[in-house]
C-alpha positions as CSV (number, residue, x, y, z in Angstrom):
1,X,-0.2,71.1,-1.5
2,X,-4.0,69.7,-1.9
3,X,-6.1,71.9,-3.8
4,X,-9.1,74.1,-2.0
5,X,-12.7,73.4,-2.8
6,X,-14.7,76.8,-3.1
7,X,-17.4,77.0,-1.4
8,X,-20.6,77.5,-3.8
9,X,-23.8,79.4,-2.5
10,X,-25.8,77.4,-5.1
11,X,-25.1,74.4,-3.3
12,X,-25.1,75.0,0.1
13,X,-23.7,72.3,3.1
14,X,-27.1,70.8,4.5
15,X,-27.1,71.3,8.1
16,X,-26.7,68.3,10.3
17,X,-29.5,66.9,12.3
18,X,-30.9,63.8,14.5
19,X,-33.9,62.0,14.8
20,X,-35.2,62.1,19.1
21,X,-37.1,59.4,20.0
22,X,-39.6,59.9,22.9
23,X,-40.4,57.5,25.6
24,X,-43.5,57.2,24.1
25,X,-42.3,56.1,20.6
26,X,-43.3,59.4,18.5
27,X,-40.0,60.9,17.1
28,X,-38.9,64.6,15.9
29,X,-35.8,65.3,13.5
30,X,-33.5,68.0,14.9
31,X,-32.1,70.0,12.4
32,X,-29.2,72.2,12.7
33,X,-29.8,76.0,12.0
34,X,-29.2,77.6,8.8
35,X,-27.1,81.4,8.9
36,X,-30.9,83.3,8.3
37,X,-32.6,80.9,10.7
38,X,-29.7,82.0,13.8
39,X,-29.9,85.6,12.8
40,X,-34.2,85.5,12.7
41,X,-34.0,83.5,16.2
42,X,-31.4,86.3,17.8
43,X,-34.0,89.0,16.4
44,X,-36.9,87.2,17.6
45,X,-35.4,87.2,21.3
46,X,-34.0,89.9,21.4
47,X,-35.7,92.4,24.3
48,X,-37.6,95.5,23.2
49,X,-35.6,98.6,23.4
50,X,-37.5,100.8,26.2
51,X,-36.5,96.8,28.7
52,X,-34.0,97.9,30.7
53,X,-32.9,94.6,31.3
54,X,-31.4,94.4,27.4
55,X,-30.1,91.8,25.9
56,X,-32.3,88.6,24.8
57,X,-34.9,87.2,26.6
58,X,-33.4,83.7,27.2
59,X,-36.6,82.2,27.6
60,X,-37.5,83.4,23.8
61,X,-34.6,82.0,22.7
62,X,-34.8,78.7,23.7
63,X,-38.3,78.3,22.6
64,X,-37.4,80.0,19.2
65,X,-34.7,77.4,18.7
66,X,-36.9,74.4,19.3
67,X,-39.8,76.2,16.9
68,X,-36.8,76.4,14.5
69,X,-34.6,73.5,14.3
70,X,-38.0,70.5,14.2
71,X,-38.7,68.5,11.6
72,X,-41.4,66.0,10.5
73,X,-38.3,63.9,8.8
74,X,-34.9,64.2,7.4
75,X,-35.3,65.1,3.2
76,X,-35.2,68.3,1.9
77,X,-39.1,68.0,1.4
78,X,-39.0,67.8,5.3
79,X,-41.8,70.0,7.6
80,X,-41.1,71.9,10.5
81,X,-43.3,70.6,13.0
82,X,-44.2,74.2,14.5
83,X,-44.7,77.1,12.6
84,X,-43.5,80.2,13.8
85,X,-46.1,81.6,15.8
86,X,-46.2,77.9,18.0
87,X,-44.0,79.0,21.1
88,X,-46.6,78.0,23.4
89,X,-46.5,74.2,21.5
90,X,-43.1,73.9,21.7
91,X,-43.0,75.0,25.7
92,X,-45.7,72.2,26.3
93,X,-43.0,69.7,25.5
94,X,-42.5,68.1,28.9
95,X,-39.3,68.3,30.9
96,X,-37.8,65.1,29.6
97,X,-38.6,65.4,25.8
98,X,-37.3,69.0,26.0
99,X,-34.0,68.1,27.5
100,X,-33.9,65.6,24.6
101,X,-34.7,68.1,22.1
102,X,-32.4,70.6,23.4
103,X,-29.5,68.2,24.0
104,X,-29.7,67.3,19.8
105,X,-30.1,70.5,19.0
106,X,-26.6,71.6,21.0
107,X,-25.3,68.7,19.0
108,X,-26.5,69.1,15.8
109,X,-25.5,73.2,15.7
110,X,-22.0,71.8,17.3
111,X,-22.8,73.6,20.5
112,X,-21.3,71.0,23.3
113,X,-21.8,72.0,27.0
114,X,-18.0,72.8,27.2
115,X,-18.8,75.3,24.2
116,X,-22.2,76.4,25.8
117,X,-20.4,77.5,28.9
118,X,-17.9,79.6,27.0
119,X,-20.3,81.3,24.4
120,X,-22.1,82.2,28.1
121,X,-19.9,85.2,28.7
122,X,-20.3,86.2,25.1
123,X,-23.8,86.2,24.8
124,X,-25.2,87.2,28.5
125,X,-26.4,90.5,28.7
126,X,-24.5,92.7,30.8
127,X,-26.6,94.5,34.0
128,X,-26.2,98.2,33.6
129,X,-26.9,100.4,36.7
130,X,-30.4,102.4,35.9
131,X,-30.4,106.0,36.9
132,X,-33.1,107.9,37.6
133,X,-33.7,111.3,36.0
């Protein structure tokens, strides 16, 4: 039987990423999320209580994700390239840089599309019928 390695908090796994290059030749480095930086982006989106819709606004969450997971380079002196406040930075990426963005940073948190589509029914919020008083 092989021995176990124990995991040890005071060296944590470093998270994996990849470097996007743009059609234009500037690049970002995608970095996978950390534990505190999935559970700050799922408070960040998630709807106010008085919505009635619920849930997370999936639009939040996307942009929180991108704000998130890119870096100026690859080392652990690395820089995210937004801060947090720069949602409306990240949503001017155009159409084609996001989908490259996004598509590394499914990759790089181990999220494949077959994986996306079955966290869906886990993580959509559920419509509730709203009664009036």
């Amino acid at each position: 039987m092989s021995e176990r390695k124990i995991y040890d908090p005071s060296r944590p796994t470093q998270p994996r990423g990849e470097w996007v290059d743009f059609s234009d030749g500037r690049s970002i480095y995608v970095r996978g999320l950390t534990a505190a930086q999935y559970a700050s982006l799922k408070s960040r989106a998630a709807r106010s209580p008085g919505d009635p819709r619920g849930g997370e606004d999936p639009a939040a969450a996307i942009l929180i994700q991108i704000v998130l997971s890119c870096y100026d380079g690859e080392g652990a002196d690395a820089r995210r390239i937004y801060s947090d406040l720069d949602l409306d930075k990240a949503g001017a990426l155009s159409f084609d840089e996001f989908l490259l963005v996004m598509g590394a940073v499914n990759r790089v948190n181990g999220m494949d599309a077959t994986v996306q589509e079955l966290m869906r029914d886990f993580t959509t919020a559920r419509a509730e019928r709203l009664t009036s008083p």
